[in-house]
RODO-2510 file (C-alpha; in nm, 4 decimals, decimal comma):
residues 281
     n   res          X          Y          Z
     1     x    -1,5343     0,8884     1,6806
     2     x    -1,7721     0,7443     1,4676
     3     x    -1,6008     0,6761     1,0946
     4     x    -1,8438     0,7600     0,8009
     5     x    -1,6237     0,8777     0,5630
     6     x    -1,2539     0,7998     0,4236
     7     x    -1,0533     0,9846     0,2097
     8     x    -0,8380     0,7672     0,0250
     9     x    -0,5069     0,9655    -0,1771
    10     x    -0,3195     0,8270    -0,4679
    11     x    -0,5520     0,6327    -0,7428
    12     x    -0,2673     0,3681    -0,8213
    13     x    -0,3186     0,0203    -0,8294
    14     x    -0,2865     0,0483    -0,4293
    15     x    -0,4907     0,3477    -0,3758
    16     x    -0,7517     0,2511    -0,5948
    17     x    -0,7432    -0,1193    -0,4376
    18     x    -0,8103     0,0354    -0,0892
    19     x    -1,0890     0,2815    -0,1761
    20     x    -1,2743    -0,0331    -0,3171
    21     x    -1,2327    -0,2109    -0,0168
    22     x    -1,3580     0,0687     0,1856
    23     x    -1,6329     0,1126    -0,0501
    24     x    -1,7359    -0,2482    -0,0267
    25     x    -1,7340    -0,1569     0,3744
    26     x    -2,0391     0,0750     0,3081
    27     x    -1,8340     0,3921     0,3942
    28     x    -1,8604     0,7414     0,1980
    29     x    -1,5138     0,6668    -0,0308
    30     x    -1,3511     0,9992    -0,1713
    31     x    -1,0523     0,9230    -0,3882
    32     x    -0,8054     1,2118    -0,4490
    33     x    -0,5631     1,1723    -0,7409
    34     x    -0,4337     1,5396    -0,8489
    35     x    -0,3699     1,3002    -1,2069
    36     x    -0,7060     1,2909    -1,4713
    37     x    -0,6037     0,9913    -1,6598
    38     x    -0,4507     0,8227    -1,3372
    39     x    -0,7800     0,9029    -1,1738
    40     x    -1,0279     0,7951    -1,4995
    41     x    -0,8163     0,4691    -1,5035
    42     x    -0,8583     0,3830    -1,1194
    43     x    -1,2411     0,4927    -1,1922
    44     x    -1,2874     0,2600    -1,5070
    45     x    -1,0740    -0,0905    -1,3205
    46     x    -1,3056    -0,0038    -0,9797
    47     x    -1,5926    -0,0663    -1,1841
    48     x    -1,5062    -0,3719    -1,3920
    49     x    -1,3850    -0,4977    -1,0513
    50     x    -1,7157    -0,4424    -0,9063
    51     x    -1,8898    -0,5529    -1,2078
    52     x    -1,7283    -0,8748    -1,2207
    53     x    -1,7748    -0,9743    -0,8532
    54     x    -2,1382    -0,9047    -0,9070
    55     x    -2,1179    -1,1639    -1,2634
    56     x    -1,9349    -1,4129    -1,0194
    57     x    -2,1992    -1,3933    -0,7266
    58     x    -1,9207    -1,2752    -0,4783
    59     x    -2,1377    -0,9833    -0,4381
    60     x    -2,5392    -0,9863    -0,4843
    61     x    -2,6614    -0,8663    -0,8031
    62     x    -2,6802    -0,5057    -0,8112
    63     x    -2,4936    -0,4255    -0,5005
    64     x    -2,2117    -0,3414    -0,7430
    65     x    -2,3727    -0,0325    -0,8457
    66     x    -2,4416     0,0837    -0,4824
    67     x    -2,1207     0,0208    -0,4037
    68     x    -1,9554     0,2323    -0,6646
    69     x    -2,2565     0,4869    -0,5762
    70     x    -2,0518     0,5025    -0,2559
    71     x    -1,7351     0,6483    -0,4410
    72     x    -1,6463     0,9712    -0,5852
    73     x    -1,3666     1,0820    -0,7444
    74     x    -1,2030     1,4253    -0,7645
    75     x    -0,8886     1,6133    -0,8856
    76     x    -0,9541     1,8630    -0,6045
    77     x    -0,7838     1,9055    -0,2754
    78     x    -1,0216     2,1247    -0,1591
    79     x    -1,3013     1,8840    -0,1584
    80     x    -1,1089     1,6181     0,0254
    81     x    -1,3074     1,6676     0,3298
    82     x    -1,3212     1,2690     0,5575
    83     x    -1,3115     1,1425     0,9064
    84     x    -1,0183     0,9257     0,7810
    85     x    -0,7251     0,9961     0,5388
    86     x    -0,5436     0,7266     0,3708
    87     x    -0,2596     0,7937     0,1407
    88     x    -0,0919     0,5545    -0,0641
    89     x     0,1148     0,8328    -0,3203
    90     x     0,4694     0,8592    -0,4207
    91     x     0,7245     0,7256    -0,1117
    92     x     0,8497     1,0720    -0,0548
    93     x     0,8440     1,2001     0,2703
    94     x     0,8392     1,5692     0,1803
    95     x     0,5539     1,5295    -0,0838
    96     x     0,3643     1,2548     0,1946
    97     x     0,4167     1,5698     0,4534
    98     x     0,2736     1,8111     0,2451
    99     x    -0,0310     1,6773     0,1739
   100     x    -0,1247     1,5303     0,5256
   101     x    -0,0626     1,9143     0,6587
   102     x    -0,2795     2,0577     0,3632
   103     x    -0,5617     1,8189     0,4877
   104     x    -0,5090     1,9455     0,8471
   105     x    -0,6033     2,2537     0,7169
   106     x    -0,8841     2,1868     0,5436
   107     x    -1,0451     1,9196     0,7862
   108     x    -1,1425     1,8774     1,1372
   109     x    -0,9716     1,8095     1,4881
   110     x    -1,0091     1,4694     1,5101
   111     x    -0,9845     1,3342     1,2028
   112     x    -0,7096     1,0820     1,0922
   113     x    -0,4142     1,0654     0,8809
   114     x    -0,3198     0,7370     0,8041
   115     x    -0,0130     0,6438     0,5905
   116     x     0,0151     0,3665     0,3865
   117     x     0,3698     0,3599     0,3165
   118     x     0,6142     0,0552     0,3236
   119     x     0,9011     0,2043     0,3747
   120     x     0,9173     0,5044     0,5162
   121     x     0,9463     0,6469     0,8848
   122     x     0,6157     0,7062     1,0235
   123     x     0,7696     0,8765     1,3174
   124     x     0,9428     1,0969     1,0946
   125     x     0,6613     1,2102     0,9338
   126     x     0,4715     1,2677     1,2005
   127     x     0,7292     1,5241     1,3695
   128     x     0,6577     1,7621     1,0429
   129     x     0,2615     1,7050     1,0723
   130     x     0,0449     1,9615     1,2487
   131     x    -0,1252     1,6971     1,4575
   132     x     0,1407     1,4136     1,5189
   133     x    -0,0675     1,2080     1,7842
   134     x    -0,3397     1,1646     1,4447
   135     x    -0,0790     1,0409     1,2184
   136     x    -0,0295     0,6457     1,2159
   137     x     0,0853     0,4090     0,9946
   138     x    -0,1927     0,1685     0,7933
   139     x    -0,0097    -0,0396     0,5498
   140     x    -0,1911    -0,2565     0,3162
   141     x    -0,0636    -0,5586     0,1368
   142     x    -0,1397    -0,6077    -0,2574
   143     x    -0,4047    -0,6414    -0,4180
   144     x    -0,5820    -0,4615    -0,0893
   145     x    -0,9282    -0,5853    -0,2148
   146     x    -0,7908    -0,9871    -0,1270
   147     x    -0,5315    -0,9467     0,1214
   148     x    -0,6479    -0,9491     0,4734
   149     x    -0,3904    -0,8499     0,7029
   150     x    -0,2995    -0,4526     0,7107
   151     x    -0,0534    -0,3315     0,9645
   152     x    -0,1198    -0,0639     1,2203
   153     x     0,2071     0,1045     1,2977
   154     x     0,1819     0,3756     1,5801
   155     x     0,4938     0,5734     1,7006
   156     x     0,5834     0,7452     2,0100
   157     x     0,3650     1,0141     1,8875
   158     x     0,0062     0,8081     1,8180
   159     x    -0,2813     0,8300     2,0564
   160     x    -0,4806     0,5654     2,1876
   161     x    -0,7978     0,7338     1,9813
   162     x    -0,5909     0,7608     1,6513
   163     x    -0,5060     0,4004     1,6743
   164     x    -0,8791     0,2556     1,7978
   165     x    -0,9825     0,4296     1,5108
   166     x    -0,7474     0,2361     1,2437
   167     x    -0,8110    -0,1322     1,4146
   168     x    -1,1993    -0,0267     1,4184
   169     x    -1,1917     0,1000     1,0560
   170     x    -0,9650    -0,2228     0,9194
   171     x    -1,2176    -0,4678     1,1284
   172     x    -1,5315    -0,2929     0,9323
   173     x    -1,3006    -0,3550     0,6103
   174     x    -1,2661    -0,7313     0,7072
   175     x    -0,9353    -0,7382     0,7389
   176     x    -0,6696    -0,8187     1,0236
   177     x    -0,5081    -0,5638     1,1934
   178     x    -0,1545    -0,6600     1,3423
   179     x    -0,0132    -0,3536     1,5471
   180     x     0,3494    -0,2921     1,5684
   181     x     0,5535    -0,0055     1,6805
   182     x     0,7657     0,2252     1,4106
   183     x     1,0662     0,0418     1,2625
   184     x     1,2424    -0,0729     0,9036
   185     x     1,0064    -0,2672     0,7174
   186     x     0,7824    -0,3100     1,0179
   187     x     0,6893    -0,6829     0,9995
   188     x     0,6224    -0,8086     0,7388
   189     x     0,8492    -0,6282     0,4734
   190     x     1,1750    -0,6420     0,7616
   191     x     1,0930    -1,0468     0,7646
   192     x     1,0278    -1,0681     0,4043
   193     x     1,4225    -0,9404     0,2878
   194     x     1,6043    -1,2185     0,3054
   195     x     1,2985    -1,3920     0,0626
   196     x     1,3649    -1,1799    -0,1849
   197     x     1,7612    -1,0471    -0,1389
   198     x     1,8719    -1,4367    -0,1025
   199     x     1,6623    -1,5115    -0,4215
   200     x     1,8427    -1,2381    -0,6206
   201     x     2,2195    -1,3479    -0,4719
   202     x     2,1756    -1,6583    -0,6394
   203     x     2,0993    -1,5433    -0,9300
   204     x     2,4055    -1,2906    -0,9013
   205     x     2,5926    -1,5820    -0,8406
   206     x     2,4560    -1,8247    -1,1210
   207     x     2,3340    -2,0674    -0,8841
   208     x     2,0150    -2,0873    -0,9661
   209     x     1,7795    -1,8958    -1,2537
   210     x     1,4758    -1,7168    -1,1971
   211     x     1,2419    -1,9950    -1,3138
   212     x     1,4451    -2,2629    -1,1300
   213     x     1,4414    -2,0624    -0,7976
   214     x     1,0364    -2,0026    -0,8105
   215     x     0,9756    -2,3508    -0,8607
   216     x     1,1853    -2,4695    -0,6340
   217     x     1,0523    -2,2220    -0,3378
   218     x     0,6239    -2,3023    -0,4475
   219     x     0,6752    -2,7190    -0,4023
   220     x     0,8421    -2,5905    -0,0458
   221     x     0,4771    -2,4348     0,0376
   222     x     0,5479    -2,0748    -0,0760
   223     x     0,2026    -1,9265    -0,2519
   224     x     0,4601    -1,8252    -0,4791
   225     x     0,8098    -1,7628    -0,5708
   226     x     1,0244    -1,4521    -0,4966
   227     x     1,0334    -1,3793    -0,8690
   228     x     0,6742    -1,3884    -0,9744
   229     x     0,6249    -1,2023    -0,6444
   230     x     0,8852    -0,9282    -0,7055
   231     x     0,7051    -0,8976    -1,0610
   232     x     0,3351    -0,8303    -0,8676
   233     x     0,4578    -0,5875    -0,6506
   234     x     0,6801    -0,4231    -0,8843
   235     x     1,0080    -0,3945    -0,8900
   236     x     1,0523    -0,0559    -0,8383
   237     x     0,8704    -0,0401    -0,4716
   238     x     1,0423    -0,3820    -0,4294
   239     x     1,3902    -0,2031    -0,4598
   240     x     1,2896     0,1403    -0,2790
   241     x     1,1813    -0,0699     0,0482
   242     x     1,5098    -0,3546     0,0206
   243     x     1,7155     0,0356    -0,0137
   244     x     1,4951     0,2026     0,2756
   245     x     1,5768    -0,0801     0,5175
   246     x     1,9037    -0,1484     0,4624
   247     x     1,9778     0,2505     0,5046
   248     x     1,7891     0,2268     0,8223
   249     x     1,9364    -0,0981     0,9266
   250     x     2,3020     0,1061     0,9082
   251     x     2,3541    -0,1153     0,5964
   252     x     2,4267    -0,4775     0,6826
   253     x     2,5947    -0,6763     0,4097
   254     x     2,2616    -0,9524     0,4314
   255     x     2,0511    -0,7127     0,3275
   256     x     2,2268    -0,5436     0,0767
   257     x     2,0230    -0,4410    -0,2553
   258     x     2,0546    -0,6157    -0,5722
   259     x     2,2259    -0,4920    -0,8762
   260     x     2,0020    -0,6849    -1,0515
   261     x     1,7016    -0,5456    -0,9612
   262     x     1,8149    -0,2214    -0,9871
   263     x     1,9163    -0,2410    -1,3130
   264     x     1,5576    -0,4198    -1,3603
   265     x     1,3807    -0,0721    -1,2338
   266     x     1,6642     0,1709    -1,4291
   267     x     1,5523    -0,0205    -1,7494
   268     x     1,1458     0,0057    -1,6384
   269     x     1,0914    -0,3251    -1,6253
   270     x     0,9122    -0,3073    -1,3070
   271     x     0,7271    -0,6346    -1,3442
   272     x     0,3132    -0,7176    -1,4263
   273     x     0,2564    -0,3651    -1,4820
   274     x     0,4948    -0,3150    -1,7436
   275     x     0,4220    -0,6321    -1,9050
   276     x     0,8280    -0,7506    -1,8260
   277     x     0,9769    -0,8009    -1,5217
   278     x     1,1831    -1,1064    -1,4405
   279     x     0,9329    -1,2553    -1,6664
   280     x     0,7272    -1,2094    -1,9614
   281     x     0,3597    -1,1042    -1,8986
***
């Protein structure tokens, strides 16, 4: 199947990052968000994101306005009509499940239903789909405009077509696509617990602080610390994917969530995007 247009669902700092991407890509970009103000806000940071590649000659002057040309944004369901469907909304596997089977509805037989999610059980999800060998997982790493690698998680379910169609579309995105079956965390976010549970134990534990730990953990070669990371991603899907894996996991004491950080995401400070996190932005 030839991919021409993607459908991507949730305008958050994710959603919006991947529809820009895909726009950048030269494919026909819808992006759903049932949210105005979400959606104006994903719609206004798109732009200045464009704009300022095009100031910093990362793009060539004036392609920023044909990409953005490439995107529309709607409110409507209805009009969600794409060869590919990406959805990066709330990590609930009812409300995930409910949209994917609204789009079956509405779209054609092949197209795709992608899910971006970090935590959650592709497999499951696909069992309560109308078309389970189209659903697959696609989960991009933030900000999805930089970061190159996205993983391509089929399940027992997947077809060979559905998950072509995912490595081909990620390629024409220029990123890397690394598949892997269905499991807790996948790859990268199973791998990455310890980084960040370890991290928080010692500061349970008074052994080291925040700042101390970060510092320490960069001059070892780490981009950057488990702290200022925690803060970029935000705490709160930080804390729902250390949860989702260690109830999937059958709860191992080494991966155990911290009290900490949930008493971080019960108080809202989730990090950059709250302006406090483990740190002061």
């Amino acid at each position: 199947m030839n991919i021409n247009s993607v459908c991507v669902c949730g305008a958050g700092t994710m959603g919006s990052g991947i529809a820009q991407a895909a726009a950048q890509a030269g494919f026909y970009v819808i992006l759903f968000e049932p949210n105005n103000a979400v959606l104006e806000n994903a719609k206004k940071a798109i732009k200045k994101s464009l704009d300022s590649l095009s100031e910093k000659g990362k793009i060539a002057q004036g392609e920023n306005e044909k990409i953005f040309q490439h995107l529309r944004f709607t409110d409507d369901v209805q009009t969600c009509l794409a060869d590919v469907f990406i959805e990066a909304i709330i990590e609930k596997m009812d409300i995930k499940v409910g949209l994917f089977n609204q789009l079956a509805e509405l779209n054609h037989g092949e197209c795709v239903f992608a899910s971006n999610t970090s935590s959650l059980s592709i497999t499951k999800m696909a069992e309560q789909i109308l078309h389970p060998q189209r659903v697959i997982g696609m989960h991009f790493f933030n900000p999805a405009t930089i970061m190159k690698l996205v993983e391509v998680v089929n399940t027992k379910y997947t077809n060979e077509q559905t998950t072509g169609i995912v490595i081909e579309l990620a390629k024409q995105m220029g990123k890397q696509p690394v598949i892997c079956k269905d499991s807790p965390g996948f790859i990268v976010n199973r791998v990455a617990r310890p980084y960040y549970i370890e991290s928080l134990r010692l500061a349970e534990e008074d052994i080291s602080s925040f700042e101390k730990t970060d510092v320490l953990m960069e001059a070892s070669g780490f981009k950057m610390g488990p702290f200022r990371l925690m803060d970029l991603i935000g705490n709160d899907i930080n804390y729902a994917v250390s949860c989702s894996v260690y109830e999937q996991m059958n709860k191992p004491e080494r991966l155990k969530p911290s009290l900490i950080q949930e008493e971080k995401v019960k108080k809202g400070k989730l990090g950059r995007k709250t302006e406090e996190g483990y740190f002061r932005y």
